[in-house]
C-alpha positions as CSV (number, residue, x, y, z in Angstrom):
1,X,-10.5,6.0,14.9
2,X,-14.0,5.2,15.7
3,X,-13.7,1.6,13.9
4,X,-11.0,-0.3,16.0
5,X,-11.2,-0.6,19.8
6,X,-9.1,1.4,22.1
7,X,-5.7,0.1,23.3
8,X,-5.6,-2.2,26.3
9,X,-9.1,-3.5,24.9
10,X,-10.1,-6.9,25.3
11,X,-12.1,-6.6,21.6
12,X,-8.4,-6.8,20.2
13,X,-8.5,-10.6,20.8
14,X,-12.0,-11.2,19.9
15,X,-10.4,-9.3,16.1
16,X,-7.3,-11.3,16.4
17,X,-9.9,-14.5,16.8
18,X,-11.3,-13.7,13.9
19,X,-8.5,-12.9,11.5
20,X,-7.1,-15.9,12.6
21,X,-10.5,-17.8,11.3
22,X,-10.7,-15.4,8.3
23,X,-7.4,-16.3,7.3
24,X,-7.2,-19.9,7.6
25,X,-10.6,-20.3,6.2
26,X,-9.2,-18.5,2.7
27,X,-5.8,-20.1,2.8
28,X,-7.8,-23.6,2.7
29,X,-10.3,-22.3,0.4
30,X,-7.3,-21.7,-2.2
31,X,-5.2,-24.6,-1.6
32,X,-8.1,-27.4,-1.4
33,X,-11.1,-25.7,-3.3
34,X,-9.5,-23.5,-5.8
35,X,-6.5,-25.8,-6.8
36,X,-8.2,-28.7,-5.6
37,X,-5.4,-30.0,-3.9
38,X,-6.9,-33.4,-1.6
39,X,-6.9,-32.6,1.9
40,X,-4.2,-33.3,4.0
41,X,-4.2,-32.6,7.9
42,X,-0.9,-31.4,8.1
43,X,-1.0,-28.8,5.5
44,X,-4.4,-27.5,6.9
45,X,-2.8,-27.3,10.3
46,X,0.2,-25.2,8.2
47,X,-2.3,-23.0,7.1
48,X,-4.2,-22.5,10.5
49,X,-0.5,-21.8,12.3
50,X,-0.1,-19.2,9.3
51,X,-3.5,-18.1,10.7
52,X,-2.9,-18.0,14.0
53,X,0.5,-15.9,13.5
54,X,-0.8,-13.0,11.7
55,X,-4.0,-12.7,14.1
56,X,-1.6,-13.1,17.2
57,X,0.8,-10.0,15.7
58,X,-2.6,-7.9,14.9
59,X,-4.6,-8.5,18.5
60,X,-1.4,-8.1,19.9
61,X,-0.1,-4.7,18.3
62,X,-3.1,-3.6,18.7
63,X,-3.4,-4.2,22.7
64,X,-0.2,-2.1,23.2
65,X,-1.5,0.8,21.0
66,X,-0.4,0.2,17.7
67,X,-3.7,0.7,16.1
68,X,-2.5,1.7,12.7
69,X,-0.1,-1.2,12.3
70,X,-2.9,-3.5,13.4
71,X,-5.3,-2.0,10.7
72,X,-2.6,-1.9,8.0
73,X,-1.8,-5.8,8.9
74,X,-5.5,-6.4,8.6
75,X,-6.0,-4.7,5.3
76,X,-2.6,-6.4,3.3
77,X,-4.1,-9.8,5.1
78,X,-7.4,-9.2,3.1
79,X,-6.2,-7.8,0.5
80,X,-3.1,-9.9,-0.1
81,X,-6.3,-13.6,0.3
82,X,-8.3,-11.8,-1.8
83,X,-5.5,-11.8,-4.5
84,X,-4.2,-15.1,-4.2
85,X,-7.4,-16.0,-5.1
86,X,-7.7,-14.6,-8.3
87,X,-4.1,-15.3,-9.0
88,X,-4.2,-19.1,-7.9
89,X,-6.8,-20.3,-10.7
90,X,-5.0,-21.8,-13.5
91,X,-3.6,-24.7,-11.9
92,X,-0.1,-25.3,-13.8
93,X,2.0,-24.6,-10.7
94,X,3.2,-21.3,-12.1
95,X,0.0,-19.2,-10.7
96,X,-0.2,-21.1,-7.3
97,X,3.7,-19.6,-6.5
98,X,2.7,-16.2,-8.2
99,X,-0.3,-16.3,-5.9
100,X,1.3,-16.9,-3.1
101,X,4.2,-14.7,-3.6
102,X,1.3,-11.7,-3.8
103,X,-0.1,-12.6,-1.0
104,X,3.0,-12.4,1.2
105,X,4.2,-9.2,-0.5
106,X,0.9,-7.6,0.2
107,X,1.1,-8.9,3.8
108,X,4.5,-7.5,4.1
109,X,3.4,-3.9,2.4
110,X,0.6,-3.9,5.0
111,X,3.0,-4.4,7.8
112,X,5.8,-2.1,6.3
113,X,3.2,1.2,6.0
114,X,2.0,0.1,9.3
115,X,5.5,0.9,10.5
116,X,6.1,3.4,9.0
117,X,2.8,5.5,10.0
118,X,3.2,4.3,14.1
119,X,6.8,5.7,13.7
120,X,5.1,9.1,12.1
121,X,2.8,9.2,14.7
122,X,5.2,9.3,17.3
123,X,7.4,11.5,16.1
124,X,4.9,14.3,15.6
125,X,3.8,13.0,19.3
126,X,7.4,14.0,20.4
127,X,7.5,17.2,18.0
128,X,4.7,18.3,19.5
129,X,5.6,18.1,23.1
C-alpha cells in the first residue's frame, strides 16, 4: 500500500501527530462552535487526551506493522468527526448524545474491521507458508 509508510517508519508519528491535531481540532469544533458550548479548559484538555489516544493507538499500530488496523482507525476517526458533525446540530441535548454515540461506534467499527483484516492477513501469511 503505496499510501501509508512502511513499518518501523518514523512517518508513523509524524501521522499519529497529526490525527492527534485532526481530532482534537473537530472534537472542539463540535462541542464549542457547533453547540456553542463556552469554553472551558478542562473539557478542551478532555478532548485533546481523546486526541492524543486514538493518534497514539494509530502511530503506534502502525510502527509494529499493523498497517491496515492503522488505516481502518484513521478512516472510522474521520468518518465517525465528520458524523458527529452533522448529527450534533440541533442543540436540544438529544443530538449531541446521538452524535457522540456515532462517533464512537464508527471509531469502534474502524478498529473492529481493522482486526479483523490483520488477523486475515496473517492467517493466509501462515496458510501460505
Amino acid at each position: 500500500m503505496p499510501v501509508l509508510p512502511a513499518s518501523k517508519s518514523s512517518r508513523w508519528f509524524v501521522l499519529g501527530a497529526a490525527s492527534v491535531v485532526l481530532t482534537t481540532l473537530l472534537l472542539w469544533l463540535v462541542r464549542f462552535a457547533i453547540l456553542g458550548q463556552s469554553w472551558t479548559a478542562v473539557h478542551a484538555f478532555r478532548f485533546f487526551l481523546i486526541g492524543l489516544a486514538i493518534g497514539a493507538v494509530v502511530a503506534v499500530a502502525g510502527w509494529l506493522g499493523a498497517r491496515w488496523l492503522a488505516l481502518s482507525i484513521l478512516i472510522g476517526n474521520l468518518l465517525g468527526l465528520l458524523l458527529m458533525v452533522l448529527f450534533s446540530h440541533d442543540r436540544n441535548g438529544w443530538e449531541d448524545l446521538a452524535g457522540l454515540l456515532v462517533y464512537l461506534e464508527l471509531l469502534a467499527i474502524g478498529l473492529s474491521a481493522g482486526i479483523v483484516v490483520e488477523l486475515a492477513r496473517l492467517l493466509m501469511k501462515r496458510r501460505g507458508r
